[in-house]
C-alpha positions in Angstrom: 182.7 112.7 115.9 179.9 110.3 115.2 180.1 107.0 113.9 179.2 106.2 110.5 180.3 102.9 108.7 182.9 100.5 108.4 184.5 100.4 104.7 185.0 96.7 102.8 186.4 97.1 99.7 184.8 94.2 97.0 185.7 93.2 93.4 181.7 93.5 92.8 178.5 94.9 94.4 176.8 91.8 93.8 179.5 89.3 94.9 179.8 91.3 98.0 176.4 91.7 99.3 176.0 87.7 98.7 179.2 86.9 100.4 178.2 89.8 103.3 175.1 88.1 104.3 176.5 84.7 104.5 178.3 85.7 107.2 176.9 88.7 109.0 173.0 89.0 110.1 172.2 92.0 107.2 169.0 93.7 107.7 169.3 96.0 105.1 171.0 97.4 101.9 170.5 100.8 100.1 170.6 101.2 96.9 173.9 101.3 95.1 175.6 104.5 94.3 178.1 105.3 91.4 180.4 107.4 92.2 182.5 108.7 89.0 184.0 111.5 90.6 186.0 109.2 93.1 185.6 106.1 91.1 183.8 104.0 93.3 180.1 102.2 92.7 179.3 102.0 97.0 176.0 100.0 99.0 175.5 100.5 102.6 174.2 97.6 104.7 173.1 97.4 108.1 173.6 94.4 109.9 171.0 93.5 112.9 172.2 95.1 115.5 172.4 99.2 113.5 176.5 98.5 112.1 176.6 100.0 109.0 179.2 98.7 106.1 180.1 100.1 103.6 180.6 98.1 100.2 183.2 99.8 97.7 183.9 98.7 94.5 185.9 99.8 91.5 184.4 102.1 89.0 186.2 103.7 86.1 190.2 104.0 85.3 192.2 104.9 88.3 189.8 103.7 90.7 191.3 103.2 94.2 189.8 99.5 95.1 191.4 97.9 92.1 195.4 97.6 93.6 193.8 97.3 97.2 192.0 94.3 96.0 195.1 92.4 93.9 197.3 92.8 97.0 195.1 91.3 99.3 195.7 93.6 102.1 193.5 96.3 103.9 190.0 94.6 102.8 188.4 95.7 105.0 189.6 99.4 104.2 188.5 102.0 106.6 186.1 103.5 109.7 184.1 106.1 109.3 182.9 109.4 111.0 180.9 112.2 110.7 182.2 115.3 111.6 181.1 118.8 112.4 184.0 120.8 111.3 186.2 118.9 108.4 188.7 121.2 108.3 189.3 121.4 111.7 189.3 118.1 112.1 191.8 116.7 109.7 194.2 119.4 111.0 193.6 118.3 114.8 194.3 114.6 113.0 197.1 115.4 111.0 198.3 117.2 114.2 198.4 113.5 115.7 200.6 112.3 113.0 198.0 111.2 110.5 198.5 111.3 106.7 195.8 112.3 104.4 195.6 110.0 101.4 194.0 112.7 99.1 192.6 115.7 98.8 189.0 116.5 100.6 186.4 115.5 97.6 182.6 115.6 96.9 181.2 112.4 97.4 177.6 111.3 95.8 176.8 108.9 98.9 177.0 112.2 101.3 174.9 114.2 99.2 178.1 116.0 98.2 179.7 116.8 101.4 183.3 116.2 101.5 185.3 113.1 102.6 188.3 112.5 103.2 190.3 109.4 104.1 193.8 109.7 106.6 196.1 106.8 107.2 196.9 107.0 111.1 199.5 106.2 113.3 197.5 103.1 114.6 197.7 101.8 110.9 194.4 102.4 109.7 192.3 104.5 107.5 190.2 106.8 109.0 187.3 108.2 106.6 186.1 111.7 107.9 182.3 112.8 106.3 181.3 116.6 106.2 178.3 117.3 108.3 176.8 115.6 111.4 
């Protein structure tokens, strides 16, 4: 497993990346990313130091960021890692007791390769991306 990114989840891609650098020292952003399969619009920012975020925001009916956002909890939404084997890793994971929240899915930001996010023992969401 490799680190990738830490997930925020925002109302806005704008609002975020303005409220983002006021408090962290961003280098960089990508471009943003829309996302309709999994109803997300994403930016990636690195901060000084080579921490990657992730920005998330709703996109479309049914989006996932939407409730997340209007209960207030689990902002900042999930870690992230790259992974050889996907398969063989969310079974070894769901082995340890963790839950996946969905299905494995496409996802436009990975060119594609499959994500999937698992809630874990610890409490948090763990985001697995296909392919080192």
């Amino acid at each position: 497993m490799i680190f990738d990114h830490i997930g925020l989840f925002v109302a806005d891609l704008d609002q975020g990346r303005r409220k983002l650098e006021a408090i962290l020292p961003i280098a960089a952003f990508s471009e943003p990313i829309e996302d309709v399969g999994l109803k997300v619009r994403i930016q990636f920012a690195t901060d000084t130091s080579g921490v990657r975020y992730e920005l998330v925001a709703p996109f479309g009916e049914g989006d996932p960021v939407s409730g997340v956002l209007a209960s207030g909890q689990a902002i900042l939404n999930h870690v992230a890692y790259r992974v050889a084997d996907l398969d063989a890793d969310m079974a070894r994971l769901r082995g340890e007791g963790a839950i996946p929240l969905g299905p494995a899915a496409p996802a436009v930001a990975f060119g594609g390769r499959r994500v999937v996010f698992l809630l874990t023992r610890l409490r948090f969401i763990l985001e697995l991306v296909e392919g080192l």
